[in-house]
N, C-alpha and C positions, 0 to 999 in steps of 0.2 A: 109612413108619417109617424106613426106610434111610437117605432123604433128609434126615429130623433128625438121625437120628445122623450121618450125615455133616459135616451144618454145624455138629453140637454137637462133631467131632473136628477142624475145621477151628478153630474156634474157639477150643479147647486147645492143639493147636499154635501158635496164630498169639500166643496168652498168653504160651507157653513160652520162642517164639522170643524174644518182647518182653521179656521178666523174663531170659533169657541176655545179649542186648543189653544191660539195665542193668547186670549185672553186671560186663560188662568192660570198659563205659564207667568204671562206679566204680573198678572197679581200677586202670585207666589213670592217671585222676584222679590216686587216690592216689598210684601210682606217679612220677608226672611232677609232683608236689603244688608244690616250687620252682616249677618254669615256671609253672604254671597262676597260682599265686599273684602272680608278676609281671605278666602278664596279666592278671588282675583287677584288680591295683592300676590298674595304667597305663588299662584301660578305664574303672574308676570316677571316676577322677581326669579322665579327659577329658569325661567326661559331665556332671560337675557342675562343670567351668570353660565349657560350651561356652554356657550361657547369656551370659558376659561376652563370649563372642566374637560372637553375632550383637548387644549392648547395642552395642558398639565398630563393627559392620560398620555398624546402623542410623546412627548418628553421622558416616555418612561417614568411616571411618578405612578406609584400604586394608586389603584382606587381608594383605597381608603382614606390617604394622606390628603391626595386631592381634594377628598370633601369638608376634610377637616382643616385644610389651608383654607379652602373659600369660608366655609362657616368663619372661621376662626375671622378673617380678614373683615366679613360684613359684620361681626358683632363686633368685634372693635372700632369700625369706623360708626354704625350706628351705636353701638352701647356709647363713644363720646359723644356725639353728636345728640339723641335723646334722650341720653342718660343723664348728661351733663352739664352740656353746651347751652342746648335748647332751654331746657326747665330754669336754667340761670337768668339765662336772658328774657326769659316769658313772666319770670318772678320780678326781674329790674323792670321791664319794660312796665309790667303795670304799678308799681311803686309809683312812677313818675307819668301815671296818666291824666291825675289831675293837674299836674302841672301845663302837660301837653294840652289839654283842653283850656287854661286860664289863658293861654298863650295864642291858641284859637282864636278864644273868642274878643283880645285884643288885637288879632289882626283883621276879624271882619270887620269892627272899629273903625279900623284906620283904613279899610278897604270903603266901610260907608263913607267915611270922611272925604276920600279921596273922588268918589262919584258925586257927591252934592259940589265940590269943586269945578269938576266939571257939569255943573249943571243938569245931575241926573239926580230927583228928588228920592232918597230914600232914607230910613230909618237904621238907626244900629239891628234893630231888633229883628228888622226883617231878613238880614243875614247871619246874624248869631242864631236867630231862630233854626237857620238849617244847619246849623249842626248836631248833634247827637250830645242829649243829654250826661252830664257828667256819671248819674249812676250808671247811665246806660252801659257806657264805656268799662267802667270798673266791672259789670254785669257777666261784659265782655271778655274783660282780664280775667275776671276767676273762672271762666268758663274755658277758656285756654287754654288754661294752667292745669286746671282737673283736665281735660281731656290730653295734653303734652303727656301726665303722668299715666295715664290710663294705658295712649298708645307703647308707652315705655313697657308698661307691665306686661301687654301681648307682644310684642316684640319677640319677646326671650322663645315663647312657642311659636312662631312664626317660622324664625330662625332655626328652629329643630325640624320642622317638617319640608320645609326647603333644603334643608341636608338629606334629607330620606329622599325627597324625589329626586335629589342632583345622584344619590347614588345609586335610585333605580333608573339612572338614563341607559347604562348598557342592557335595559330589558326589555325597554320599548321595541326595537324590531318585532317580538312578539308579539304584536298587539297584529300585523299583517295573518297571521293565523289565526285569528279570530272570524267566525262563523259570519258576523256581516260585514266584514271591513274587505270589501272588493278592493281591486288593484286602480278603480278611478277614485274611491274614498279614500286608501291610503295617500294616493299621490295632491291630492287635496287636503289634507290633513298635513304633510307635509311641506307645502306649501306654506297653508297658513302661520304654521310656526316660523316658517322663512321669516315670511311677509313679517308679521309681529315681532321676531327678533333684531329685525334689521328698522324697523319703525321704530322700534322702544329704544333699541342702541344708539341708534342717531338723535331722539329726539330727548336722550337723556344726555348727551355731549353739548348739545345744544344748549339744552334746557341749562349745565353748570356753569357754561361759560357765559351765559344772561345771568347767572346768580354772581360769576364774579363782579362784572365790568356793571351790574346795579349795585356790588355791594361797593366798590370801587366809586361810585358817582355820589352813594347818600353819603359816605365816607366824605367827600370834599364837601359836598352840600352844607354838615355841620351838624348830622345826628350824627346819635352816641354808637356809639359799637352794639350795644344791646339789641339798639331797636334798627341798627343796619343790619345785623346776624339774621332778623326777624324777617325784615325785607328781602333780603336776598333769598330768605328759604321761601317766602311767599312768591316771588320770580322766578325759581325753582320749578315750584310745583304747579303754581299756575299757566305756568308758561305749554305742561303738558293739555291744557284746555285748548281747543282751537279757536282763533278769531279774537274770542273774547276775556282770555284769561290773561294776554299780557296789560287791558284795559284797567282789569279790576285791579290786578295790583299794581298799578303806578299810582292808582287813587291814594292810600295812604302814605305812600312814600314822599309826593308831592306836598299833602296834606301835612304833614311833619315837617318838611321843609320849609312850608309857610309858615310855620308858630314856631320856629327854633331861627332861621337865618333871616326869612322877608319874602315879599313877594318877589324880589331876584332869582336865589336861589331856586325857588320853588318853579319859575317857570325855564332856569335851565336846566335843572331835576327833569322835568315836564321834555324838554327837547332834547335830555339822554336818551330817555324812555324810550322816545319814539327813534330816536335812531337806533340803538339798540337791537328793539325788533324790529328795524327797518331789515336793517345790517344781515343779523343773524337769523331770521323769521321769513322774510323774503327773499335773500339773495341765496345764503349759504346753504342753508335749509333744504331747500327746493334741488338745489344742487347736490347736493350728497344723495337725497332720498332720488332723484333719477326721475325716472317717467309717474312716480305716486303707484299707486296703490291701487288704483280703478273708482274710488272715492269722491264725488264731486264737491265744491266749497258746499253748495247746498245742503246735501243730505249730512256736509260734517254739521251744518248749523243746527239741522232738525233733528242729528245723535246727539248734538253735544245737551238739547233739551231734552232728550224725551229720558235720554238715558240717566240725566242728571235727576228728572222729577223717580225715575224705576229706583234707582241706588244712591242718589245722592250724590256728596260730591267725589266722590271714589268713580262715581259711573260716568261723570264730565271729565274726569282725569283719563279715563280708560276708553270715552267713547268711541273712537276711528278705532282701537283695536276690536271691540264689541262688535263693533259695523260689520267689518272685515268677517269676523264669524259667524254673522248670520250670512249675511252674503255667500260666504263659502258652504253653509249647510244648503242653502236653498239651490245653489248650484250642481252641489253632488247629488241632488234629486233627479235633474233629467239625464246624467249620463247612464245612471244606473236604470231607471225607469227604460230607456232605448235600448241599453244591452240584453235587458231581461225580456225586453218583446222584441227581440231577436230571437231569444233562443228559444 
């Protein structure tokens, strides 16, 4: 009897100790949430260009060239894009945000007007009221704008250390002679980069062709190029969120709609959206990626917060990848755990 409760208190502690560990690894996390997020980036980014780099090495192209074609390739398309393109449009876009807003708060007007018509008693004010103040807005623009130019500036090291690890991928096999990377750690470890390369690849294919066919829709809608450039990159990247990120960004895309063309526009805007991600979010989506990832809708809802509140919005961008890693560490704990009380 001693003897169980012993190993039933050995047991408790050994929980207690593990659930303290998390804790101050999350803290950490959070704590250090900038770095980590830069670190993510630059590891995800390396992991789904490294497929072009063994396409290039198989072709007989030197390693060197190789790295310096991809480098070459991603700082040209990102140096236009946030060097150029973006900061343009983020500088237009808020130029003309008061406008956007005076044009707002005329169409709740006409939205109060059009409810007292139909016999629903309301105030102008109680619907202008819900919109976001004009400084707020402008608050908003320069805060944009300083952060477009910020991300521009890390970029450029970003870029340099993602060359270095695309050109230490022929050294990786090495890592399997390492003292604790057993042959069930390895083959998990590999895996997960699978897994990750073929999530990120597909769900960045996806993710462009929602930034065309939204940038395509605000386009006839009747906004300007600036602030379609802007929408389209925010369907882009939020489209990486699950569930909830093709939601958030159709908000202002419709919301522009309404103060630039009418409430028409804005509720056929509203029913691109959702076809859209109907289309390519449900149907195509699901079909590329195959059987998932072991992933349930639930637990992406309960990564896509908890990782958002650890890292921010870099950690709701990344959450099913994140998942998938813990997931895979706590897994390679009992293969190895069983082999070793074997031996």
């Amino acid at each position: 009897m001693s003897t169980d409760e012993g190993k039933k208190g050995e047991s408790i502690l050994r929980w207690l100790l593990g659930a303290a560990a998390a804790v101050v690894v999350i803290g950490g996390l959070h704590a250090a949430a900038g770095l980590v997020t830069r670190v993510l980036v630059i590891a995800f980014v390396a992991i789904l260009v490294s497929p072009v780099y063994y396409f290039l090495v198989r072709r007989r192209f030197p390693a060197w060239a190789a790295v310096a074609l991809i480098v070459l390739a991603m700082a040209g398309v990102c140096g236009y894009g946030l060097g150029y393109a973006v900061p343009r449009a983020v500088i237009d876009f808020s130029k003309k945000l008061p406008s956007y807003h005076a044009q707002l708060v005329e169409a709740a007007g006409e939205a109060a007007e059009w409810l007292r018509d139909n016999d629903i008693p309301v105030r102008d004010e109680d619907l202008s009221g819900m919109l976001p103040d004009k400084s707020d807005l402008m608050r908003i623009g320069r805060r944009t704008a300083s952060w477009t130019f910020s991300v521009t500036g890390d970029l450029v090291l970003m870029l340099i250390i993602v060359g270095f690890l695309i050109a230490d991928l022929p050294r990786l096999p090495r890592m399997r002679r390492l003292p604790f990377m057993t042959e069930t750690r390895w083959r998990i470890v590999v895996g997960f980069v699978h897994d990750v390369r073929r999530y990120m690849g597909i769900k960045t294919l996806v993710s462009a062709a929602t930034a065309v066919l939204i940038w395509c829709g605000v386009r006839v809608a009747g906004i300007d190029p600036s602030a379609s450039l802007l929408l389209a990159l925010a369907a882009f990247l939020l489209n990486f969120v699950p569930a909830i990120g093709s939601v958030i960004a159709a908000v202002p895309g419709v919301a522009l709609a309404l103060s630039v063309s009418g409430t028409g526009a804005a509720v056929a805007l509203a029913a691109w959206y959702v076809v859209v991600n109907q289309v390519l979010g449900n149907i195509l989506e699901p079909r590329f990626m195959g059987s998932g990832f072991g992933v349930s809708p639930a637990v992406v809802m309960i990564s896509v917060l908890f990782w958002g509140w650890v890292l921010g919005p870099v950690g709701m961008l990344f959450a099913v990848p994140l998942t998938m890693a813990v997931r895979g560490t706590l897994v390679s704990r009992r293969p190895v755990a069983t082999e070793d009380h074997a031996a």
